[in-house]
C-alpha positions as CSV (number, residue, x, y, z in Angstrom):
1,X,-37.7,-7.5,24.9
2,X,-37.7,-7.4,20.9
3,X,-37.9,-3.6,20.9
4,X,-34.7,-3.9,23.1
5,X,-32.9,-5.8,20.2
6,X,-34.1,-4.2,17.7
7,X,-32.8,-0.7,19.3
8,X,-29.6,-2.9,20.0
9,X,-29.0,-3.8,16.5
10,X,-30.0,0.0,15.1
11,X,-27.1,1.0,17.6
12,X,-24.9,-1.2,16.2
13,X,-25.5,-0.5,12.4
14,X,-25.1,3.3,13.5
15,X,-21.7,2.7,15.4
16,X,-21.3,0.5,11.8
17,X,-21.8,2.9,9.8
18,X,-20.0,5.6,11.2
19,X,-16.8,2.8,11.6
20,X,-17.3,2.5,7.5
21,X,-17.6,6.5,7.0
22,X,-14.3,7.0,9.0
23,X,-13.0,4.2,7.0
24,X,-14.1,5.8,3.9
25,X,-12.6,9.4,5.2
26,X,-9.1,7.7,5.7
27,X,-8.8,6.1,2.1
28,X,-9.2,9.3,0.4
29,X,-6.6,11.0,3.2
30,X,-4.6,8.2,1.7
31,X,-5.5,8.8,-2.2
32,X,-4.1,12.7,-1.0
33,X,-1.3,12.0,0.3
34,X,-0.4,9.1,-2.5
35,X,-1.1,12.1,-5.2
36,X,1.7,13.9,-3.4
37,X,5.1,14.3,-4.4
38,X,7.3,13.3,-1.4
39,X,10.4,15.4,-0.6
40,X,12.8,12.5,0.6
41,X,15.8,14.2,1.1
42,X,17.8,14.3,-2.6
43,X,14.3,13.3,-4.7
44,X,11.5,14.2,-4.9
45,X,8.9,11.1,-5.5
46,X,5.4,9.9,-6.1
47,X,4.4,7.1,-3.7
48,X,4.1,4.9,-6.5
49,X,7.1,5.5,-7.6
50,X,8.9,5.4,-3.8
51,X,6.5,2.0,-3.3
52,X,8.2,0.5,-6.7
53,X,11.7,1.9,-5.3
54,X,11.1,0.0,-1.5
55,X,9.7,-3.5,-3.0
56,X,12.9,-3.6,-5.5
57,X,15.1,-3.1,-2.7
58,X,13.6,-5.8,-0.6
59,X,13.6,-8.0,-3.0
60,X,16.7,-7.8,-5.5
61,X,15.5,-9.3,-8.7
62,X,12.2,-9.5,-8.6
63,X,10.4,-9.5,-11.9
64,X,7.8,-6.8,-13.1
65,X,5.0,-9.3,-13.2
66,X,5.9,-10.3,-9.7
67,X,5.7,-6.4,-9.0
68,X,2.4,-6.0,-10.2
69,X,0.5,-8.9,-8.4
70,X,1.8,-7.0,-5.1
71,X,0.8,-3.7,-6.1
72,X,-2.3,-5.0,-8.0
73,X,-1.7,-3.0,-10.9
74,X,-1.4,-4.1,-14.1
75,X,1.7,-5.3,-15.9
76,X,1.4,-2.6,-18.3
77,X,1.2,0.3,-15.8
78,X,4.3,-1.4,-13.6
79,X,6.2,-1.2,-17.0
80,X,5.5,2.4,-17.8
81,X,6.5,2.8,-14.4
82,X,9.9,0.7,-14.2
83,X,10.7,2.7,-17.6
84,X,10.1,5.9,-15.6
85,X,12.8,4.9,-13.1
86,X,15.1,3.2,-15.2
87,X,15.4,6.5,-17.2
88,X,16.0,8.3,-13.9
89,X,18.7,5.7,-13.5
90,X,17.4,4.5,-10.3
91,X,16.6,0.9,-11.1
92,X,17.6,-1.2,-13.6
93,X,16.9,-4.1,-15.3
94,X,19.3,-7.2,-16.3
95,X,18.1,-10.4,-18.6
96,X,17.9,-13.5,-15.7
97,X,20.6,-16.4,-16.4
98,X,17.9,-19.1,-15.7
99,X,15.4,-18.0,-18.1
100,X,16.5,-15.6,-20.8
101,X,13.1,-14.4,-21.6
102,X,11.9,-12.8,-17.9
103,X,14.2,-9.5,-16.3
104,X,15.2,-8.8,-13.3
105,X,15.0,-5.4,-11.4
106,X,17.7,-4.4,-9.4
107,X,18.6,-0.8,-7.5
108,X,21.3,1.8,-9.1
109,X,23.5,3.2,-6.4
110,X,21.3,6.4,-6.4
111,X,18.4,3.9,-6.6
112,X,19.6,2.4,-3.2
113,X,20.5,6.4,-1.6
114,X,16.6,6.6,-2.2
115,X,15.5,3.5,-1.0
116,X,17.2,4.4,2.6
117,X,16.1,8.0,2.4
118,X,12.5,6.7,2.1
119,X,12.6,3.8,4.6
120,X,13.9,6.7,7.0
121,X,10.7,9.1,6.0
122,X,8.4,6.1,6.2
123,X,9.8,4.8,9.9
124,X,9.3,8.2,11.0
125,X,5.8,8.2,9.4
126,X,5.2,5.0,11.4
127,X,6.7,6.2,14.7
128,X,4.0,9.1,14.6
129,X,1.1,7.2,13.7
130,X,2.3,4.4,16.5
131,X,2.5,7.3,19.1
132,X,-0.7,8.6,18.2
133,X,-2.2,5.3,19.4
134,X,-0.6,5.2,23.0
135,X,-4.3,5.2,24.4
136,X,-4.9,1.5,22.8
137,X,-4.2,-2.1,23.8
138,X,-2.3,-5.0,21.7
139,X,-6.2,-6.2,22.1
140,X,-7.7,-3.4,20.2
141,X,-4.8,-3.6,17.9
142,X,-6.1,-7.7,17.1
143,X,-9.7,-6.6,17.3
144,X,-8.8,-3.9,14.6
145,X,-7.0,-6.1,12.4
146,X,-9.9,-9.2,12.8
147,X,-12.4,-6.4,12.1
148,X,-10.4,-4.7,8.7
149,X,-10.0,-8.6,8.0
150,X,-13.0,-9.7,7.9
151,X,-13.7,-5.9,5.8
152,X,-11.8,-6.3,2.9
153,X,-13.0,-9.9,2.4
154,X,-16.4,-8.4,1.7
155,X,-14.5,-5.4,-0.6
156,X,-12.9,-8.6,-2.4
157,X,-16.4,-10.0,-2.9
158,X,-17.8,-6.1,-3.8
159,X,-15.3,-5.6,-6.2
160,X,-15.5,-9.1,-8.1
161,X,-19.3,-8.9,-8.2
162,X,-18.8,-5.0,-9.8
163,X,-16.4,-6.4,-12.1
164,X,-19.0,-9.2,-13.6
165,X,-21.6,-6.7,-14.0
């Protein structure tokens, strides 16, 4: 009976291992395809750049430092980047009325033609991936999510332990 679980449990740190090696392979496909320059249709853009472009048009006035607590990136390198696009004269940035010391980040009218121009590239993106996954249940979806979940709370925990070191 022990030899039984113990064979159980090698099983299921193989199948464990092989879920984190997969997961592994599919960040770096993500670190190519973010070092990419994207053709959206008039521009061609960085995903940083397009990602900076997408959260400035959902959210009209949002402030750099707001920016770089979603992104996770530090204020300095959301500023270098905000310059970047402000110079392209895609985004710009206005002094708020409530407090005179923070900006605001608001779209150009080119910055806008971009921001639908990616949204289209990115539901088609989406569309492809979604199709790909015919084969699986709104279950496995949930069970996929719980498991990534549970994942990146012990990445968290990774990371802040690396960082003390």
């Amino acid at each position: 009976m022990k030899q039984n679980e113990e064979t159980k449990d090698s099983s299921r740190y193989q199948l464990y291992c092989e879920m984190i090696r997969l997961l592994d392979e599919g960040c770096q496909l993500i670190n190519d395809y973010d070092a990419i320059p994207h053709d959206y249709g008039t521009v061609t853009l960085y995903q940083a750049e397009s990602q900076l472009i997408h959260l400035v048009g959902e959210n009209p006035g949002i402030t750099a430092m707001k920016l770089s607590d979603i992104l996770k990136k530090t204020p300095s390198a959301c500023s270098q980047l905000i310059r970047k696009l402000r110079k392209k004269g895609w985004m710009e940035q206005i002094r708020s009325q409530q407090n005179g010391r923070k900006y605001q980040l608001y779209l150009t009218e080119s910055g806008w033609d971009i921001f639908r121009e990616h949204n289209q590239f990115e539901q088609a993106c989406y569309h492809r991936s979604y199709e790909n996954l015919n084969e699986f249940t709104e279950e496995d979806f949930q069970t996929y999510i719980k498991i990534q979940s549970r994942l990146n709370e012990t990445f968290s925990l990774d990371v802040a332990e690396s960082k003390s070191l």
